[in-house]
C-alpha positions in Angstrom: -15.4 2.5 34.6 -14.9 0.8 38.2 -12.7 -1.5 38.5 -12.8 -4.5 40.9 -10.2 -4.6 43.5 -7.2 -1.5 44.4 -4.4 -3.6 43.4 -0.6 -2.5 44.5 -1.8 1.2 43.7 1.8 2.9 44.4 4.1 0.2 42.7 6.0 1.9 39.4 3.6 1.0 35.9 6.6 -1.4 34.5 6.6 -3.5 38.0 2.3 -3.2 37.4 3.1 -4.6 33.6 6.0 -7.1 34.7 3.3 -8.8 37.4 0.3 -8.5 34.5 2.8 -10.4 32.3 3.9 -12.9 34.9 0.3 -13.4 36.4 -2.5 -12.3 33.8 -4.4 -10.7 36.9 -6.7 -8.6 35.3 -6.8 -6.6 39.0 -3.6 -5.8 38.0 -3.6 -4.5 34.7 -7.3 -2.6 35.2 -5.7 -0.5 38.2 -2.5 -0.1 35.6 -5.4 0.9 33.1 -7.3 3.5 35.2 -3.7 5.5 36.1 -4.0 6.3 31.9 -7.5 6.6 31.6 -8.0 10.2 31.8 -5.1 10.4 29.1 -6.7 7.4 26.8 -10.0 9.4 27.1 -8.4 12.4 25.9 -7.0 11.0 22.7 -9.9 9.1 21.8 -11.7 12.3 21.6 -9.2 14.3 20.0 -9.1 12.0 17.1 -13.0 10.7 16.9 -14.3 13.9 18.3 -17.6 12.5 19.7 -18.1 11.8 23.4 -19.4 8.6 22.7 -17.5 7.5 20.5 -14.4 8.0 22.8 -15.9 6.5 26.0 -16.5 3.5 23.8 -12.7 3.0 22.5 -12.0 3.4 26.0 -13.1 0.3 27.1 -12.2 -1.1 24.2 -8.9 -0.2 24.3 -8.3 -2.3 27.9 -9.7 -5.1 26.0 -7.2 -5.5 23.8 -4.6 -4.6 26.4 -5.7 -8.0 27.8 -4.2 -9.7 24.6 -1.0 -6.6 23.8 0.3 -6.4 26.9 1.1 -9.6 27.4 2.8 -9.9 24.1 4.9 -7.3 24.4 7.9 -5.5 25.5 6.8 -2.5 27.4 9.4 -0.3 29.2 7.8 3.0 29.1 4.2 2.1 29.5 2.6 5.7 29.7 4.2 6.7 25.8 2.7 3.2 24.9 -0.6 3.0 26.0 -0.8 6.6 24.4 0.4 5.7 21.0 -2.0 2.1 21.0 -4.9 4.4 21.9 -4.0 6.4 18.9 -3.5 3.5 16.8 -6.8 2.5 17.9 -8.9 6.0 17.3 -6.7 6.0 13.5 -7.8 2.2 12.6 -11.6 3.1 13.6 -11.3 6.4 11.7 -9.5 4.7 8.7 -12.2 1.7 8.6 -15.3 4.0 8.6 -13.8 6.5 5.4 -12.4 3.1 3.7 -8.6 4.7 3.9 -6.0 2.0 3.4 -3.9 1.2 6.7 -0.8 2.8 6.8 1.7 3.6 9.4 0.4 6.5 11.3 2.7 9.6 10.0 3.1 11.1 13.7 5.3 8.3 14.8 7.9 10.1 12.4 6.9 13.2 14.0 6.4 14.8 10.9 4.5 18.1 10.6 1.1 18.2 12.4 -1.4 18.4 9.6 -4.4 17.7 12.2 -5.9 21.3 10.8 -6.6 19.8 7.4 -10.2 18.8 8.1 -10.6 17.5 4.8 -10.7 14.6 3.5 -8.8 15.0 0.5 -5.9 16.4 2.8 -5.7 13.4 5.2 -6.3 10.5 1.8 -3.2 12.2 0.3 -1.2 12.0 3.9 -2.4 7.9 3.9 -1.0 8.1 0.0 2.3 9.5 0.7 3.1 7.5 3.7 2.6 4.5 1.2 5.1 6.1 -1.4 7.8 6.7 1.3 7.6 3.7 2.4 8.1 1.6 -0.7 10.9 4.2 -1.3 12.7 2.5 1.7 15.5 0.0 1.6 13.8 -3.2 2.1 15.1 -4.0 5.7 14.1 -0.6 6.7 10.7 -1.0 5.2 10.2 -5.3 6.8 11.6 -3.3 10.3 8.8 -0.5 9.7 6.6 -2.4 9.2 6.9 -5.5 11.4 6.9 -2.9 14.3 4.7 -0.5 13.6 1.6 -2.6 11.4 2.2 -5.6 13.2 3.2 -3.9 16.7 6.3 -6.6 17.3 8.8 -6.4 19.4 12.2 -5.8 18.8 13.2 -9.3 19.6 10.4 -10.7 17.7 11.7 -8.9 14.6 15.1 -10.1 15.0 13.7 -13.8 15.1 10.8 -13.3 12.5 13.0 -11.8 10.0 16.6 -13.2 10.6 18.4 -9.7 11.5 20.1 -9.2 14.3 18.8 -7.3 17.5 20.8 -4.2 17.2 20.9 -4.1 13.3 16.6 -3.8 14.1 17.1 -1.2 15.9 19.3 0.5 13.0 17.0 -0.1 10.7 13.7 1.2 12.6 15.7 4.2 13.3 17.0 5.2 10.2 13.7 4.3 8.4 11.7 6.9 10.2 14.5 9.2 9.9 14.2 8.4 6.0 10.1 8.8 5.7 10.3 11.7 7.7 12.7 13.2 5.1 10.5 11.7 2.2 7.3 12.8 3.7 8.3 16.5 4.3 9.7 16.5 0.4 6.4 15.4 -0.4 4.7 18.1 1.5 7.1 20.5 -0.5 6.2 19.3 -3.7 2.8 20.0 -2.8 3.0 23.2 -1.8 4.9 24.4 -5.2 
């Protein structure tokens, strides 16, 4: 993928996202975009495994970036652009086996259960998350889900649901704490 002009190639990726934001020059954001495209490559295969496949979220990936980026908060844009590629390769993967849409399990950084191949394995994952979830206080579970399904902002949380800034935080916090805990006493029960 070439992109059209070498845009302010040494400036720091969060002064590269604060001009994108101000300007929408797409310059700006493709030479942002081809620092991380090496690493957006690399996940896209991980998770879809086919060559093809992955060069293709790829560029699909940037083209949503068009729409994300400016909607968005982003201070760390390296550890975001990897987990929207991932959200990408999961909502492609999930789509094509007809797996409800969950919140991925890895943003909880629960156990890696990428070595279960099968099916089954990965449906029951999807089915867990659900129960955790709904196990959370409701506040925790809007917060969770506000930020994670619909990608909001902190901010746009606080607004959207009427709680204040820091008590999102809270809330986002302790609700991953508290489907982490949930989703490793479900993996327990399994194993007895």
């Amino acid at each position: 993928m070439a992109f059209v002009k070498n845009i302010s190639n040494n400036l720091p990726d969060e002064e590269l996202v604060n001009q994108y934001q101000s300007t929408g020059n797409l310059d700006v954001l493709a030479n942002l975009y081809q620092r991380y495209m090496d690493l957006i490559y690399g996940v896209c295969l991980k998770y879809l495994a086919d060559t093809e496949d992955a060069k293709d979220c790829v560029i699909m990936i940037f083209e949503e970036l068009v729409v994300k980026l400016r909607k968005h908060e982003v201070s760390h844009f390296k550890g975001w652009i990897y987990q929207v590629a991932k959200n990408h390769c999961l909502m492609r993967l999930r789509k094509e086996k007809n797996i409800p849409v969950t919140i991925d399990t890895e943003f909880v950084h629960l156990p890696d259960f990428s070595h279960q191949e099968d099916g089954i394995d990965k449906e029951m994952n999807f089915t867990n998350m659900e129960y955790c979830l709904e196990q959370l206080g409701s506040q925790q579970r809007l917060a969770i889900t506000l930020f994670y399904y619909q990608e909001k902002c902190y901010r746009d949380i606080s607004v959207e649901a009427g709680i204040e800034l820091n008590k999102v935080r809270s809330f986002i916090q302790n609700g991953r704490r508290n489907l982490k805990i949930c989703m490793e006493n479900q993996a327990l029960e399994k194993q007895k």
